[in-house]
N, C-alpha and C positions, 0 to 999 in steps of 0.2 A: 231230523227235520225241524225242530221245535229250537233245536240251535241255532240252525240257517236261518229260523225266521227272525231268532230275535233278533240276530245281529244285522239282518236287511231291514230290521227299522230301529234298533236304539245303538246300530254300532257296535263293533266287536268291543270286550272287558280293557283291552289296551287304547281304542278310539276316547271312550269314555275318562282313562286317567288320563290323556294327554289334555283332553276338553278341557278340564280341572284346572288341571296347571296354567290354560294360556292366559288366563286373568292376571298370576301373577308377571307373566314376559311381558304385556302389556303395562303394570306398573314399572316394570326396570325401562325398559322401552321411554317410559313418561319422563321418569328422573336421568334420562343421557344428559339432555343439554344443561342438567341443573348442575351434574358431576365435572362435566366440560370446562367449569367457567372456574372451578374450584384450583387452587392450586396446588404445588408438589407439598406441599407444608398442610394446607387441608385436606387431602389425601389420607396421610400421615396420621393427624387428628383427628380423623374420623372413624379411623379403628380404635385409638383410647373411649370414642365418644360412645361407637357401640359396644365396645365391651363394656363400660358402665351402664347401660340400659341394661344389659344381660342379668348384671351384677345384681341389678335394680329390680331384680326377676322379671325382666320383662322376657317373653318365649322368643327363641330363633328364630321361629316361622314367620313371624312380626316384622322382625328387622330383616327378610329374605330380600325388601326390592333393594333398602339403599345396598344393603350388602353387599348386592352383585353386579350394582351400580358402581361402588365403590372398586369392585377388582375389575368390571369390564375396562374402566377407566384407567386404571393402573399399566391395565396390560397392553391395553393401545399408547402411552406414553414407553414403556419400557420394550417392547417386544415389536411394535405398531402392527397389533392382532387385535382386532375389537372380536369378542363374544358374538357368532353368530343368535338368531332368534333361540333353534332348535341345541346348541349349546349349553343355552339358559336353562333349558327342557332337562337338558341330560343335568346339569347340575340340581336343579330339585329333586330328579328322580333320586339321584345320589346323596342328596341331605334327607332324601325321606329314606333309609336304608329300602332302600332295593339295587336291582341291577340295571345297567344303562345298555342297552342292546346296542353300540350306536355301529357304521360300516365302517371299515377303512380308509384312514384319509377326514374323517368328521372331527379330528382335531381332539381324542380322547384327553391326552395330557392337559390339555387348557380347561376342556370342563371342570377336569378333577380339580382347579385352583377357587374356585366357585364354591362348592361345599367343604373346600377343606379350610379356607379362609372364615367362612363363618361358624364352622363347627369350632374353628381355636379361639372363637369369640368368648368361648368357657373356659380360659386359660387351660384348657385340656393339650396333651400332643396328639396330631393327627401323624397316623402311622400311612405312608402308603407304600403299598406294594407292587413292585416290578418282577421279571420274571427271569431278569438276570440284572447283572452289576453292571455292566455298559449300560444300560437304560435307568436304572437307580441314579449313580453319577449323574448323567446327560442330562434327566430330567429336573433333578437337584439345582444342579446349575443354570439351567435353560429357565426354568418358573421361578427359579432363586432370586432374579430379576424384578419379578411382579411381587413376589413375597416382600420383597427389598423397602417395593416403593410404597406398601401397604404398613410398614415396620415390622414385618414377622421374620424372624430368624429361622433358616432352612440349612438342615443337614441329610445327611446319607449315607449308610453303612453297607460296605460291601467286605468281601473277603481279604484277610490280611492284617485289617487291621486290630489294632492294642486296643487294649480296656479305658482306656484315658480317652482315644479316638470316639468312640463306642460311645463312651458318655456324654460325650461333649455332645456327638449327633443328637442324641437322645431328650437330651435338656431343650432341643429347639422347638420351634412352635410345630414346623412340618419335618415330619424325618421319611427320606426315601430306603430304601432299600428291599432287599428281596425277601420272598417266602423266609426259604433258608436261614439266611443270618438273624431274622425276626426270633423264626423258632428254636435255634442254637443258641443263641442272647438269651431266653428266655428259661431255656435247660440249663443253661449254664451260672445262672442265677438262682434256679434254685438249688442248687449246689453251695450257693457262700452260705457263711455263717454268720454273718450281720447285714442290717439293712442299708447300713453306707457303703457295703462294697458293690452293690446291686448296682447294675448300668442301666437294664431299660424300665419306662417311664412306664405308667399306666395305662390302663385297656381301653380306652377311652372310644377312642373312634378309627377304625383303618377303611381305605379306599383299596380295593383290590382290582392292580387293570392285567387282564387275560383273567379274568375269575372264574372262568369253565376250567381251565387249566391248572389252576390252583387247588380249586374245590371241588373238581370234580373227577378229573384226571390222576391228581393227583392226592386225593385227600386221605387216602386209608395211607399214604406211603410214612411208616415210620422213618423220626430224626430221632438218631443215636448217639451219645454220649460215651464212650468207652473209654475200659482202661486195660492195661495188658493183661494178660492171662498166664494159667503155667504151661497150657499144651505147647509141646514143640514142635516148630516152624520146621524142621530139618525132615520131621518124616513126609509132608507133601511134595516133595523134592521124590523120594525113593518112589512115594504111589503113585505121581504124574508119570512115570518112566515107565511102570508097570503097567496102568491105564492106557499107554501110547500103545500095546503092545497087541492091544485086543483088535477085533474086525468088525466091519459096520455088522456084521450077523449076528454078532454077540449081545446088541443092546437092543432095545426099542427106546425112540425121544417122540415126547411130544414139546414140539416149540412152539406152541401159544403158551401152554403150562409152565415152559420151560423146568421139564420133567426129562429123565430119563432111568429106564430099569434094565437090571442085566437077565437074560433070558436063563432060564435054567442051566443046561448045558455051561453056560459062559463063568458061571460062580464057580463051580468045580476047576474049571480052568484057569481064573484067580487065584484061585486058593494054590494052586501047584504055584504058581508065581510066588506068592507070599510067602509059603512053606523054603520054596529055593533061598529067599531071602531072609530066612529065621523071621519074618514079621507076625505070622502064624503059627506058632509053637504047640498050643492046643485047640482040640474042638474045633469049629467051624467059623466061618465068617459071621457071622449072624450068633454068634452065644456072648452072652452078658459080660463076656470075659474082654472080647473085642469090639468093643460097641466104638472104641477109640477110632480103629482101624478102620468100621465100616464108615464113619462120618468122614475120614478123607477120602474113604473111598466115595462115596457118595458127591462128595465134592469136587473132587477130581473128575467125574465123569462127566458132572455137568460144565465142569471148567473146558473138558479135551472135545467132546460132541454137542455143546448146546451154543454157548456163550462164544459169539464170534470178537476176533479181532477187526477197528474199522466200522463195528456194528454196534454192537452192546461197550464195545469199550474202547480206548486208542492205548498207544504206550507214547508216551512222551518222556524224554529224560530220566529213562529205565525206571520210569514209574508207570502203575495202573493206574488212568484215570475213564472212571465212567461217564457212560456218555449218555445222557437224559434221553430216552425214549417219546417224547414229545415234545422236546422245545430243540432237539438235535444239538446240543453245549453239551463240552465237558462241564462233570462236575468236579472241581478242585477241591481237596480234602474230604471227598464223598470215601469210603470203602466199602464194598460187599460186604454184609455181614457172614458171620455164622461160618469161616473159613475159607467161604466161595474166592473171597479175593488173595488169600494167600495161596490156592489150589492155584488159579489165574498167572500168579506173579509164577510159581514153579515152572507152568505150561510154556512161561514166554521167556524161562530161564533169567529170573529178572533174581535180586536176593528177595525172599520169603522174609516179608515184615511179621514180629512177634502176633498171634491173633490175639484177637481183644474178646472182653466179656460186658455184657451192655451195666452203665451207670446208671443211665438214664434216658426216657424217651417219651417222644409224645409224635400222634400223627398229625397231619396241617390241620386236618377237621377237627380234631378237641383243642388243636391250640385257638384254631381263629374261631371257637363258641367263648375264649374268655374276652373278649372284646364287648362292649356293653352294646355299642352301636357295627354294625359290616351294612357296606354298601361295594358295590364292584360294577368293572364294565367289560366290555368284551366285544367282538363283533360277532360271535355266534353262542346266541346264550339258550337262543327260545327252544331248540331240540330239546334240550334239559330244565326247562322251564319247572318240570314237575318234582325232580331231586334237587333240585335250590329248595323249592318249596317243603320239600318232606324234609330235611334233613338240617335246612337252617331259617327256615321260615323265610325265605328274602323272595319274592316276586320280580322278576322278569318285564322290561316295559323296553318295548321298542321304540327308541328313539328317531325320529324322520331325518331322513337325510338334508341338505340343503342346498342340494341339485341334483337333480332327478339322473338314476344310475343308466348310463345307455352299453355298458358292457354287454359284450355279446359272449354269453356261455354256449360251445359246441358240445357235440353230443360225444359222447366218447367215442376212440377210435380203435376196437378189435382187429390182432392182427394173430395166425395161426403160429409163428415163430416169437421168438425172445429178438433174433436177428431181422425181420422181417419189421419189428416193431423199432429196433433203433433206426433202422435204416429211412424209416416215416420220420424220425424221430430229428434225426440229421439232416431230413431234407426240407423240413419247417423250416429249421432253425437258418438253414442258407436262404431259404424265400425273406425272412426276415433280416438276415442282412443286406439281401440284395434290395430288399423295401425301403432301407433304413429304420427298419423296426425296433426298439429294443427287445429284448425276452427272455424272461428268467425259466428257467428248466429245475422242477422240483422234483429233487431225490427221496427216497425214505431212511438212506443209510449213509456214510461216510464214503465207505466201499465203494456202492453203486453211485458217488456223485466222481470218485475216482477211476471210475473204471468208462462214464461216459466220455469226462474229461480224456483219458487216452485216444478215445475214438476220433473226437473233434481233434486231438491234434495231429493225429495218422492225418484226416482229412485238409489239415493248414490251415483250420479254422480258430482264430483268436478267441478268447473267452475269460472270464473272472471264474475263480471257485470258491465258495463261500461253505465251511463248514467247523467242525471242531476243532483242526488240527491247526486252520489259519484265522482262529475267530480274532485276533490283534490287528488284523485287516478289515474287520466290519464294516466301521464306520464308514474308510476307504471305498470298501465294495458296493456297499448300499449307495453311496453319495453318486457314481458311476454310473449304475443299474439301469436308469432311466435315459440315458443317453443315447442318442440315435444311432441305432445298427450294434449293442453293445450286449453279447451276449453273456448271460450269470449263471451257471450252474449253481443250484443251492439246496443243503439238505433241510429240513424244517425247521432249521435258526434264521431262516427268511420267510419266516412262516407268521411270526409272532412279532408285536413290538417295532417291525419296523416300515418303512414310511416311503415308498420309494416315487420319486418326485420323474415325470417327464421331465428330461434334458437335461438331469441330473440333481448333484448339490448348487442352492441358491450362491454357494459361494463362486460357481465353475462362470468363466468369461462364455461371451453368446451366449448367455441363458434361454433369454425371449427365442433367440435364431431355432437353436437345439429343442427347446420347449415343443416348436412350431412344428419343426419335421418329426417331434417323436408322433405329436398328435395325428400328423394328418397322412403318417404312416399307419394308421388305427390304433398306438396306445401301446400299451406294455403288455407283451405277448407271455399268457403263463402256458406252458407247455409240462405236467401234468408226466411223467415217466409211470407212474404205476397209481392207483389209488392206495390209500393210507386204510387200516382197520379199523381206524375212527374218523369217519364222516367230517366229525368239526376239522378235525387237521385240514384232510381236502379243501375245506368250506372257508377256513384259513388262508392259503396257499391262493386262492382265487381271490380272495379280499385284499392282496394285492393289489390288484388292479383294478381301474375303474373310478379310481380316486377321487371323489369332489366334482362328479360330473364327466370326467375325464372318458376319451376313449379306453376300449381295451379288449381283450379278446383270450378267451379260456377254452383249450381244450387237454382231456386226459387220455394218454394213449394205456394199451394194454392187449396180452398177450395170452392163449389160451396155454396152460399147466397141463402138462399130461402128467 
């Protein structure tokens, strides 16, 4: 009660820091027409000029208005995007390290050019991070423009590349790239043995956009360093074939845990397999003598009953690659540890790569605490608002949107069948073509965006599929998406990061035409196949739509489990 009260008279904790800040939007706001008049050469000069203030110890928060003044300007000559008000808002939020709550569609990549402009006013590198390498790149190149005209040199590191590459990003004022290569670059370094072979630069300042997802989804997840080992790769070849051999009666799994154990009975019954195959010569499965034995076995079981193909992993080019549980990407150069992925590679009769023993590792969470300053954005940050806070001290600020959201969220739709519930599922999706609706249809798995896709084409229904297996078509798919009557099946790699504009890419012919009928068909239809175990995914998945004002329409289907 004593809470309700006070916030119905001095405003909730987030009304009060936004209060704060509108003083200084008001100063940037003063100084536009002063910036306007300025040229491509004063521009220029006016980042030597405040970096020498800086030098001069004058504080950041000082030079915050021309600052923003100076890149709002920038960005409307190179990009012709002027800084909205609430923008501004997210960019101080973000140079004062906290989180920017901001929606989908609020122009996240452009704020971040605001705080990271003035943070490199300390000749520090600002580090920012993406949540894959198509978005590192894009965005690189895409603000690399406003950086240009400011004089800051912008690079970006993604997977693939040399040590020489590496560096050169590293050296620049803004460096893009993902979690991943951040924290590989950084294990990997401390690995040399001198400090000129070292590539990445100082901990200075990183901007993290999806930062629920980084630090929060994923922050216990160790990155691993390995080198080969002496166990031999040839015996989980023999135990996968012996594993195939058992019955679903023989085990119990739990797949949250992703656990599974062999039930009494079923060991003894092993063990005659093993014995057949001399792998079992003495004692029992379980004595000190076999402890080798039991780890593949251990391995293998959760390779043949837990860990799906299509789900948990793809095979592309007779290789295993995993596939990210929250952002739905393969991970390239990722492997299972602890043998999981050469049990894997046996199951899918792929060759059994040598296993490794770890060098070295660190999880995202101790890596990104060596960073002096973390600021991040996200559009669903506030549920977690309290483990930001315990765990890295960063505060949560919702930033206001700058056209009021009119998407209309449905209420979920129960159906007693699996079948009963596509069949709802398929007949949206034809009301919206025959609307000229676009509408994206979110999967949880690989699998299931492959197995709806079957259905729509049993039915003659055209459609895009957007997942792990065709992520080199993204950009294509996403550019598409918004297109009148233009259906996307998509697992949670359309979930994150991307951007999906009514009537398509700016670059498609009839823009305005196509724009016109997506809108006044009601917007970008997200159509919702199952609910996700984490709330933010969902919450994701509908941030989709709704973009900048725009129409749009959410609903989640689902089916009762017996």
């Amino acid at each position: 009660m004593l809470n309700f009260l006070s916030k119905k008279i001095f405003g909730s904790s987030n009304d009060r820091v936004i209060k704060k800040i509108l003083p200084l939007v008001d100063k940037v706001n003063e100084l536009e027409k002063n910036y306007e008049k300025l040229t491509d050469d004063q521009i220029l000069n006016k980042t030597q000029e405040l970096r020498q203030q800086v030098k001069n110890g004058k504080p950041l928060d000082d030079i915050i208005p021309d600052a923003f003044s100076n890149v709002r300007e920038a960005a409307k000559r190179s990009l012709g995007q002027r800084h909205y008000d609430v923008q501004i808002i997210g960019g101080i939020v973000l140079h004062r390290g906290m989180i920017a709550e901001m929606k989908t569609g609020e122009g996240k990549t452009l704020v971040s050019t605001l705080s990271a402009y003035l943070n490199s006013l300390q000749n520090n590198s600002v580090h920012i991070v993406t949540v894959n390498d198509y978005l590192a790149k894009r965005d690189s190149e895409w603000m690399g423009v406003v950086y240009e005209k400011l004089g800051l040199k912008t690079g970006y590191i993604v997977n693939g590349m040399d040590e020489s590459e590496r560096k050169k990003a590293y050296s620049s004022d803004i460096t893009y790239g993902t979690n991943n290569e951040f924290g590989f670059d950084y294990l990997r370094d401390n690995m040399k043995f001198s400090k000129d072979q070292l590539v990445q630069s100082d901990f200075s300042y990183a901007i993290i956009d999806e930062v629920d997802s980084i630090l929060i989804d994923e922050a216990r997840t160790p990155l691993i360093i390995s080198g080969s080992a002496e166990q031999s790769s040839a015996l989980y070849k023999i135990v996968d074939r012996i594993i195939a051999r058992l019955d679903s009666e023989d085990y119990e799994k739990d797949e949250k845990s992703k656990s599974v154990v062999l039930k009494d009975n079923a060991i003894e019954k092993l063990e005659g397999f093993y014995k057949k195959e001399k792998l079992l010569t003495t004692g029992n499965l379980y004595d000190i003598n076999n402890v080798t034995l039991l780890h593949h076995t251990n391995q293998s079981l959760k390779a043949r009953y837990i860990f799906e193909k299509d789900k948990d992993y793809l095979v592309q080019d007779k290789k295993v690659l995993i596939v990210d549980e929250f952002t739905g990407r393969a991970m390239e150069g990722r492997r299972f540890s602890e043998g999981l992925h050469q049990a894997i590679e046996a199951k899918e009769d792929l060759e059994v790569q040598v296993e490794n023993q770890t060098l070295a590792s660190i999880t995202y969470q101790n890596y990104f605490r060596l960073y002096k300053k973390l600021s991040g954005m996200t559009g669903t940050a506030k549920t977690e608002a309290d483990e930001f806070f315990d765990i890295y001290k960063l505060e949560v600020v919702e930033v206001p949107t700058n056209k009021n959201m009119i998407r209309i969220d449905h209420e979920d739709e129960i159906y007693r069948t699996l079948n009963e519930k596509y069949d709802a599922i398929v007949n949206l999706v034809e009301e919206c073509i025959n609307k000229n609706q676009p509408c994206l249809v979110g999967t949880v798995s690989i699998e299931k965006s492959e197995s709806l896709s079957k259905i729509l084409k049993k039915k003659g229904i055209n459609h895009q599929v957007l997942n792990a297996k065709n992520h080199l078509k993204e950009a294509e798919i996403i550019a598409n998406a918004g297109k009148p009557g233009t259906v996307t099946i998509a697992t949670n790699m359309a979930g994150r990061g991307t951007d999906i504009k009514l009537g398509g890419a700016e670059e498609s012919e009839n823009l305005e035409k196509e724009m016109k009928i997506s809108k006044d068909s009601g917007g970008l239809y997200i159509i919702g196949t199952e609910r996700h175990e984490s709330r933010r995914i969902d919450n994701q998945l509908r941030g989709r739509s709704g973009r900048q004002g725009d129409p749009g329409i959410v609903k989640i289907f689902s089916f009762f489990r017996r």
